[in-house]
N, C-alpha and C positions, 0 to 999 in steps of 0.2 A: 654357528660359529665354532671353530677348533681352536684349542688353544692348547698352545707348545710350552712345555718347559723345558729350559736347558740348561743343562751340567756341565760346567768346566771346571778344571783346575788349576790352568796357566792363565795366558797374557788376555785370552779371548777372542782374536783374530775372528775366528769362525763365529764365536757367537758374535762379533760386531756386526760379521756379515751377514745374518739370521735375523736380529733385528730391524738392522738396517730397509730388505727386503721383502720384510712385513711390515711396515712403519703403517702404511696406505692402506693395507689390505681389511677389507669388510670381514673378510670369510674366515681370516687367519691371523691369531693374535699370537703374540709372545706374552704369557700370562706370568713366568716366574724365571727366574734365574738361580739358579744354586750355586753354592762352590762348597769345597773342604778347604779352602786358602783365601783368610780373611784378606790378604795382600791380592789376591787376584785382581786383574784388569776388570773383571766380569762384575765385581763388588760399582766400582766407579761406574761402566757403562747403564746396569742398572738404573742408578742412579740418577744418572743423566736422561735416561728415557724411560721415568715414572713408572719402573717396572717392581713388579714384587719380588724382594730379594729375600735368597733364605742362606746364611751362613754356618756349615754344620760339621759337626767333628766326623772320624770315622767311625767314633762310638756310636753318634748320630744314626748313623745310616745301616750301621747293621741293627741298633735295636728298634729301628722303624719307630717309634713317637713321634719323633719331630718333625723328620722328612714327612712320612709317611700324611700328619695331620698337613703338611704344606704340599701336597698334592691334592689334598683331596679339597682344602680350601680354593685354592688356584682352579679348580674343577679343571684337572690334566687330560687331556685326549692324547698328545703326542707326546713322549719324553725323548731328548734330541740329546745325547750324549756327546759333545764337542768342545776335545781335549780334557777331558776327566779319566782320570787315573787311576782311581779305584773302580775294583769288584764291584761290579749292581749288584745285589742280593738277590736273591732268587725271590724272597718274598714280594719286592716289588715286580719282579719278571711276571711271577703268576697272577697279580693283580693287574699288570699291565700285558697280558699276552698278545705278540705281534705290534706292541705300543711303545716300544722300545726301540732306539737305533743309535747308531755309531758312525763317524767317520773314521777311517784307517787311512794312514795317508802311506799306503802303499796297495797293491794289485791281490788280496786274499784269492786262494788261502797261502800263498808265500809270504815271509815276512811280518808274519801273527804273532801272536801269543803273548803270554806274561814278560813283560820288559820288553816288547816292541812298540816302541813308540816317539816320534820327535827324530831327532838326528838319527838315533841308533837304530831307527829302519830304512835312512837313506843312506849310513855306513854301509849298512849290509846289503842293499841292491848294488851299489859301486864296485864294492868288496865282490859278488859277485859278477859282475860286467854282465846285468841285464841289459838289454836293449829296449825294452821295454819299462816302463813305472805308473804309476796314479796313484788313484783314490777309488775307495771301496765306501759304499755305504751299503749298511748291511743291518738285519736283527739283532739285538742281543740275546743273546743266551746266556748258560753259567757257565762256559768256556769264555775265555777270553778271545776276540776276534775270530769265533767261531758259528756264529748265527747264519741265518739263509741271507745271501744278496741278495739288494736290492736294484744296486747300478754302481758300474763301474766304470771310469774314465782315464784313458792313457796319457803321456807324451812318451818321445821319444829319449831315449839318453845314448848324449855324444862319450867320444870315446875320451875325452878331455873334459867331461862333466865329472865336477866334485860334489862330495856329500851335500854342499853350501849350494849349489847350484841347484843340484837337483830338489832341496827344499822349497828355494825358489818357484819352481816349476809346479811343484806339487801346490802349492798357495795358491798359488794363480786357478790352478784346478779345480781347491776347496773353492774360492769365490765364486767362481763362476758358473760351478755346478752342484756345489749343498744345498742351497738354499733351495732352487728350483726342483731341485733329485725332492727335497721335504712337502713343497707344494704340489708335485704331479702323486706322491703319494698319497697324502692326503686327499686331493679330490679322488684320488681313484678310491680307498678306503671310503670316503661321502657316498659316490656314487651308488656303491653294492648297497648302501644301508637304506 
C-alpha cells in the first residue's frame, strides 16, 4: 500500500479531489493532510474523512520536528503538494528524493516561480494573450516551480477569456487530471521496485 500526504494552504479544492478519488482504493491511501493555515478547508475535510491531520507553523517546517516526526508516523511514500505556499525545505526534498510533487496551475516552465500562483498566474497568461494554458504536475526541487515534469494538460484560451474564466478552466483540469496524473505515478514508481 502507498500512502500520500498532502499539503495545502488554501480552501482545498485539489486535495477534496485527492481524497475523494482514493476513498476506495486498496492500493492507495491518503494517510495525512497538512496545512500552515489552521482556517484552511483542508483542517475540516480531514476531519470529515478520518484523516490524520497535522497543523504547523512555518517555524514548524523549516526546523523539521514536527513535520518531519508526522511523516514518518503517517509512513509517507508520496508527498502531494496541492495549493501550499510555502518553500519545502530541502531537508525533506533529500529525505523524500523524487517523493515530492506539485500542481502548477499553469503550462511550466512559463509562468513559475516565487509569487506565481492562483489568479496572479491566470492574470499573467491573459495579460500575455496565450493561446494556449493548463496544469503542470511536476517534482519538487529547491527552486520554486522548477522540478522535472511529470505531465502536463492544456485548454484553450479564447480571445474574450478573463483571468475568472480561465481559472475556471484550469479547475476543471486539476479535477480531472491530479488525481489520476498521482495514481499512474505511483503504479509506475510500484512497478520498478
Amino acid at each position: 500500500m502507498s500512502n500520500i500526504v498532502i499539503f495545502a494552504s488554501g480552501g482545498g479544492s485539489n486535495a477534496k479531489n485527492i481524497v475523494s478519488y482514493f476513498k476506495n482504493n486498496d492500493r492507495i491511501v491518503v494517510a495525512g493532510i497538512c496545512t500552515n493555515n489552521p482556517s484552511s478547508g483542508v483542517v475540516a475535510l480531514a476531519l470529515q474523512n478520518n484523516i490524520t491531520r497535522l497543523v504547523f507553523t512555518k517555524t514548524d517546517l523549516e526546523e523539521g520536528v514536527v513535520v518531519d516526526k508526522f511523516l514518518t508516523e503517517v509512513n509517507a511514500d508520496l508527498i502531494v503538494l496541492a495549493g501550499f505556499l510555502l518553500k519545502f525545505p530541502e531537508r525533506i526534498l533529500g529525505d523524500f528524493n523524487q517523493k515530492v510533487i506539485n500542481l502548477h496551475p499553469a503550462l511550466l516552465p512559463k509562468f513559475g516561480g516565487k509569487g506565481m500562483y492562483g489568479m496572479r498566474v491566470h492574470e499573467a497568461v491573459i495579460e500575455e494573450q496565450e493561446a494556449l494554458s493548463g496544469i503542470t504536475v511536476h517534482y519538487v526541487n529547491e527552486k520554486y516551480d522548477d522540478g522535472a515534469i511529470i505531465a502536463q494538460f492544456t485548454c484553450d484560451i479564447q480571445a474574450n477569456d478573463s483571468p475568472e474564466h480561465l481559472q475556471n478552466k484550469i479547475k476543471a483540469l486539476e479535477g480531472l487530471h491530479f488525481p489520476s496524473t498521482i495514481e499512474a505515478l505511483i503504479s509506475k514508481t510500484n512497478s520498478k521496485s
